[in-house]
VEXTIBA-513377 format. One record per residue (C-alpha): x, y, z; residue in one letter; residue number from 1; chain. Coordinates in nm, 2 decimals, padded with zeros to 4 digits. Layout:
! residues N
NODE       c1       c2       c3   rest    nr   kette
NODE        X        Y        Z      a   NUM       A
...
This chain:
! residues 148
NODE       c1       c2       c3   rest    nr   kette
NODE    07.49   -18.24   -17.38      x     1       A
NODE    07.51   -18.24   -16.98      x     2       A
NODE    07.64   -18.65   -17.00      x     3       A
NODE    07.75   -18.71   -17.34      x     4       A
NODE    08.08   -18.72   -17.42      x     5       A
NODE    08.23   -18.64   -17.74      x     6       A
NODE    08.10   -18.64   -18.10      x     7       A
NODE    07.97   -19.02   -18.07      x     8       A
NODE    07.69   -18.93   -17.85      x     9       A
NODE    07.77   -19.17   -17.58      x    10       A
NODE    07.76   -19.14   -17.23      x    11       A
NODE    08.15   -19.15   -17.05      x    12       A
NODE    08.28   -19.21   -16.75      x    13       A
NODE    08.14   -19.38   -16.47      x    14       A
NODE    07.79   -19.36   -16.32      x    15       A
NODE    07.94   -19.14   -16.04      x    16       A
NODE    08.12   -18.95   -16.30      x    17       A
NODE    07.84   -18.90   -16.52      x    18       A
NODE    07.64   -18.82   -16.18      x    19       A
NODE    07.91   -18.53   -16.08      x    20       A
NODE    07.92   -18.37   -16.40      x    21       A
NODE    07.52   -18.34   -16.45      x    22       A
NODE    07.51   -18.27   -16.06      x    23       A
NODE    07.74   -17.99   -16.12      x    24       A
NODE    07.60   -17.87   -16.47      x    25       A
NODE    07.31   -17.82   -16.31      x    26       A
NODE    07.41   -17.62   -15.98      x    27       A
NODE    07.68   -17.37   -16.10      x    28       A
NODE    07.44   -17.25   -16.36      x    29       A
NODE    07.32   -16.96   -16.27      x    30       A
NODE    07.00   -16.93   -16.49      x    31       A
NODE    06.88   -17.18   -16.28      x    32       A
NODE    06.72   -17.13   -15.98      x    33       A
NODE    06.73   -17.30   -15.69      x    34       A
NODE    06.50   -17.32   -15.40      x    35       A
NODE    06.51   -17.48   -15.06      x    36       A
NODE    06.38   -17.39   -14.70      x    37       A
NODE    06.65   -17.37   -14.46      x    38       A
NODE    06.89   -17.41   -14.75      x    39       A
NODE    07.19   -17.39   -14.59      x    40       A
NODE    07.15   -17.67   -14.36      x    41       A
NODE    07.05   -17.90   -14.67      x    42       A
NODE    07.37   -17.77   -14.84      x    43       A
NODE    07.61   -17.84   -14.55      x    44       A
NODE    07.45   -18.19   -14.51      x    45       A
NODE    07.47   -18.23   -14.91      x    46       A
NODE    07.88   -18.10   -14.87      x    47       A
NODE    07.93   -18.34   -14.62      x    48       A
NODE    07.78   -18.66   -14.81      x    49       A
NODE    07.97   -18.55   -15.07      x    50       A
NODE    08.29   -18.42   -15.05      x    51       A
NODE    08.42   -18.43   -15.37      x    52       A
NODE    08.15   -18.25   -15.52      x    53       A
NODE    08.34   -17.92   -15.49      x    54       A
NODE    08.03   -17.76   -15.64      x    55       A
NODE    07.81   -17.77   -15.30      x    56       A
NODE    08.10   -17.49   -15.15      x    57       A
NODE    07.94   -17.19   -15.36      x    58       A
NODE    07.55   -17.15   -15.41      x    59       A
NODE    07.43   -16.94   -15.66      x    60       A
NODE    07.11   -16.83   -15.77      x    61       A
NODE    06.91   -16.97   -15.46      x    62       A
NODE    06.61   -16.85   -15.29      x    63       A
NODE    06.47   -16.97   -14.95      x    64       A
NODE    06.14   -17.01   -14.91      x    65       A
NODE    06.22   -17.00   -14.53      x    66       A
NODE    06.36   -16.66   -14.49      x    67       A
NODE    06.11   -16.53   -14.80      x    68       A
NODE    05.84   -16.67   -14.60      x    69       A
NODE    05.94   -16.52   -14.26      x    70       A
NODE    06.01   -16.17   -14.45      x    71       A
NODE    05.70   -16.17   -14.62      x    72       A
NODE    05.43   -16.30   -14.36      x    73       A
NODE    05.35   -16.65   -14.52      x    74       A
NODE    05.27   -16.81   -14.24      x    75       A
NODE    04.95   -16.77   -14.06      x    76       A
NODE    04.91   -16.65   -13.70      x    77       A
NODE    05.02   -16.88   -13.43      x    78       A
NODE    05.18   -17.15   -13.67      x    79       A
NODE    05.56   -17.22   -13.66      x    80       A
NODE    05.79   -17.14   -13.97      x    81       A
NODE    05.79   -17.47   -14.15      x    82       A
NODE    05.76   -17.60   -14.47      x    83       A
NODE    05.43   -17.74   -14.41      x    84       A
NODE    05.28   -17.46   -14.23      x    85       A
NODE    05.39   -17.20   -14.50      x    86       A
NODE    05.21   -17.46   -14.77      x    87       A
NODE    04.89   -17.47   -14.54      x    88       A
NODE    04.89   -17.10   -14.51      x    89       A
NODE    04.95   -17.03   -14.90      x    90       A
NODE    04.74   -17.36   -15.03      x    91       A
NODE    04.53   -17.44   -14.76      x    92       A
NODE    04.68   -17.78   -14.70      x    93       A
NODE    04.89   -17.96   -14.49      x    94       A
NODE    05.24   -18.14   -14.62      x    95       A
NODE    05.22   -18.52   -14.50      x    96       A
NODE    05.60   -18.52   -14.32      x    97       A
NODE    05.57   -18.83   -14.18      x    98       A
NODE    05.86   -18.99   -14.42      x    99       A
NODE    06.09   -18.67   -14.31      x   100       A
NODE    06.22   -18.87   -14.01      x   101       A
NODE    06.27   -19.20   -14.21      x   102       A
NODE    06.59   -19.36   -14.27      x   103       A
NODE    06.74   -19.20   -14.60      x   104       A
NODE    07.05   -19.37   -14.54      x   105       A
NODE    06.92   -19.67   -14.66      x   106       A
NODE    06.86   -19.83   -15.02      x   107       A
NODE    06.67   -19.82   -15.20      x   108       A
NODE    06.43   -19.57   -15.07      x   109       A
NODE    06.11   -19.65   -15.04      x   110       A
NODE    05.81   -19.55   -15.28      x   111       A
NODE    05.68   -19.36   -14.97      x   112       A
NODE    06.02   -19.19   -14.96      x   113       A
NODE    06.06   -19.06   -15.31      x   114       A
NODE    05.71   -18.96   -15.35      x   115       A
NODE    05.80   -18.72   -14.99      x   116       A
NODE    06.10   -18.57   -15.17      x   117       A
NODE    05.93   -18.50   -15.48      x   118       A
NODE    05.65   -18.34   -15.31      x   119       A
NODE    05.90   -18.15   -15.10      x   120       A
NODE    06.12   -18.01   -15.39      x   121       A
NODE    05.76   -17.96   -15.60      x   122       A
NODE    05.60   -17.74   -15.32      x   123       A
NODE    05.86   -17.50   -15.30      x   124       A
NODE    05.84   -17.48   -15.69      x   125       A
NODE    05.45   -17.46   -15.65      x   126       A
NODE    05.51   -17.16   -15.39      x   127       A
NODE    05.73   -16.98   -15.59      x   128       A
NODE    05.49   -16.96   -15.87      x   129       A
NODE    05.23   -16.84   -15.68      x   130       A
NODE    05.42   -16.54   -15.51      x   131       A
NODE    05.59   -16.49   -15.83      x   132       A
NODE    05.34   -16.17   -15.92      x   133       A
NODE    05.41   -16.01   -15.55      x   134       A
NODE    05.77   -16.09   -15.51      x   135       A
NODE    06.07   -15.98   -15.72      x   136       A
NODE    06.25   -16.29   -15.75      x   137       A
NODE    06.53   -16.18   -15.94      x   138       A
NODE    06.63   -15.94   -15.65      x   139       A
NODE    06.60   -16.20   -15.39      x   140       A
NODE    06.84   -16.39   -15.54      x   141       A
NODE    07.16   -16.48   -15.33      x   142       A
NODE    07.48   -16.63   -15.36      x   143       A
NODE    07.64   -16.76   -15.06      x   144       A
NODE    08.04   -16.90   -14.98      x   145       A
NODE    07.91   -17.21   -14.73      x   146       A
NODE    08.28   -17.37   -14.69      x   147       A
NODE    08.37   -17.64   -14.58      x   148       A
């Protein structure tokens, strides 16, 4: 299992432990795929709030719906490349960023606040999906070195 330890089923280690190793599980693996727009920046910020996580250095199996969107014409006429504009221009509809600018440093979030980020992170997966018959994902793969 990603958290359990050995035969007994339970869960070792501490929280941030447990955290790390799922947190890791899930990013090396290259079967899954992972989306973001403007990726890079998110990954430098995530590398830098958390330095020990030595799995934020190399990205595999990533896709941005940024440079996808810009190579591909997903954003109508006259509209800046941004995650809400590519959504109005594939869905029709607008992404409410109003809780992008909020204060994520402090805890908890708010309800407002989760319910942005999992909007956010479902969007791209929503996009994907809907491209996936005109765009080869599997050849737009990348894997990128980001450092330090």
């Amino acid at each position: 299992s990603l958290l359990g330890g050995g035969g007994g089923g339970g869960l070792e280690g501490s929280p941030e432990e447990r955290a790390k190793k799922l947190v890791t599980t899930l990013w090396t693996d290259e079967s899954i795929v992972k989306a973001g727009f403007d990726f890079a920046n998110d990954v430098r910020k995530l590398t830098r709030s958390h330095p020990s996580f030595e799995c934020f250095r190399t990205l595999t199996s990533f896709v941005d719906i940024q440079d996808l969107a810009r190579r591909f014409g997903w954003v109508k006429a006259g509209l800046s490349l941004s995650l809400s504009n590519v959504t109005l221009s594939v869905f029709g509809k607008k992404l409410d960023k109003r809780q992008q600018m909020s204060d994520w440093e402090l805890r908890p979030l708010t309800h407002e606040q989760v319910t942005y980020a999992a909007l956010d992170a479902q969007v791209l997966v929503t996009i994907l999906q809907d491209k996936r018959g005109s765009v080869d994902l599997q050849s737009l793969l990348r894997s990128v070195d980001v450092g330090e």
